[in-house]
N, C-alpha and C positions, 0 to 999 in steps of 0.2 A: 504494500500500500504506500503508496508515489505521497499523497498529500497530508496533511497534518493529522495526526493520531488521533484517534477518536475516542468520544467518550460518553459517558454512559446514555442508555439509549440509543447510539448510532446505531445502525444496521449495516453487515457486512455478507459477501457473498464468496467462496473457495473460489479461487481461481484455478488450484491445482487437484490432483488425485487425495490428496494426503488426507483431506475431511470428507466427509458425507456432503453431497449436495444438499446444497437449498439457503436459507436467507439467517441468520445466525444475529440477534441482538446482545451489543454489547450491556454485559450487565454487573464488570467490574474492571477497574484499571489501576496501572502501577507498574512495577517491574513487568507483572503478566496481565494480560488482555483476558479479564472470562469473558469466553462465548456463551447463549444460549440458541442452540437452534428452536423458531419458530415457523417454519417453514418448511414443507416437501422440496423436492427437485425443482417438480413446476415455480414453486411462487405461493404456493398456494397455504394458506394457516395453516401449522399443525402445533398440538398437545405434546411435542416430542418428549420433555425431560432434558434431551442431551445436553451437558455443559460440558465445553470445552476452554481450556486454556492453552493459551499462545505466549508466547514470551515477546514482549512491545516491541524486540528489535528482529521480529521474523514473521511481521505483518506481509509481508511482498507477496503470500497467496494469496490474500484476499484483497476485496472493491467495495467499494460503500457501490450499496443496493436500497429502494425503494422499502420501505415498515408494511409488509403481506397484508397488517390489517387496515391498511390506508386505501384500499382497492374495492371494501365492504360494498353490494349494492345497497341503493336506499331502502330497499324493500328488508332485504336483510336487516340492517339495522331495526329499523319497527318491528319486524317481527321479532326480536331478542328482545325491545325494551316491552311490548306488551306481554312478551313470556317470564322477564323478570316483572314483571305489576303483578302478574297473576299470580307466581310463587313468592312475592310477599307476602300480597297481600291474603293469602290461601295462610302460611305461615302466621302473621299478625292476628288473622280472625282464630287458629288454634289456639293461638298462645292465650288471648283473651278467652276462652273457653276451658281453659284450664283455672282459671280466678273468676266463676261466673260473680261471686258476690260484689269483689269489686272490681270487677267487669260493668256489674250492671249500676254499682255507685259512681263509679264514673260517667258513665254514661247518663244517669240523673241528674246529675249535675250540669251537662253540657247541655240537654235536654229543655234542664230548668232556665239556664240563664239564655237559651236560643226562644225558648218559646214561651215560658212563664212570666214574664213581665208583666201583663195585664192581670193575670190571674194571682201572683203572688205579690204584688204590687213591688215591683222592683226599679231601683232607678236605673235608666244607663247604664252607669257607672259599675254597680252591684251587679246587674244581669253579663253584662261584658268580665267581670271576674270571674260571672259562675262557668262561662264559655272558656275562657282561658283555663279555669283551674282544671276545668271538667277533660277538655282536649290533652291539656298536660297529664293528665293523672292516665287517660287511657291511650297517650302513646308509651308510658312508665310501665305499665301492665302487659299491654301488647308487644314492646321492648323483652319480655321476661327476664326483667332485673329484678322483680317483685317474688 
């Protein structure tokens, strides 16, 4: 590698036999360069595990290469963020079901201060606490730090 030594984060690609092909982020530097490979042959993401170390003065196999998961389509992406929503929030609804008590005091609370104002005579000020307290208490619960 011709141009200035890289550092963490860069991405790097074998130039020679000596590694596995594919796309290798650096993910530590010093006397020795760690590699991780994230990448197939193609380019394309993978799960590999592999880590390799280089010693920084015997970079000359390798090329700064493009990050695999900068290539994502858009549709890809969405479809990962609403499959992380769902196994949140699938997660958060259990964890709260394991504390149904105060599960469900929290949830009165929030309840109370979103929609009891008229009926419990609440001011503003009091009804927006019971909102606040009520949401904090039942991301505390759904968190299972409780």
């Amino acid at each position: 590698m011709s141009d200035t030594s890289p550092t963490v984060y860069d991405h790097l690609r074998p130039t020679t036999a000596d590694y596995p092909a594919g796309i290798y982020r650096v993910v530590g530097v010093g006397d020795e360069i760690t590699l991780l490979r994230v990448s197939d042959a193609d380019g394309r993401r993978a799960n590999t595990g592999a880590v390799v170390t280089v010693p920084a003065d015997s970079l000359a196999g390798f090329e700064r290469a493009e990050n695999p998961d900068g290539d994502r389509r858009p549709t890809a992406i969405v479809r990962s963020s609403l499959d992380n929503l769902y196994w949140s929030a699938r997660a958060f609804v259990r964890t709260l079901a394991k504390r149904p008590l105060v599960s469900a005091g929290a949830l009165a609370l929030l309840l109370a201060g979103e929609f009891g104002q008229d009926l419990l005579s609440l001011t503003g000020l009091q009804a927006g606490a019971l909102i606040v307290v009520g949401g904090l208490a039942l991301v505390y619960v759904g968190s299972g730090r409780l």
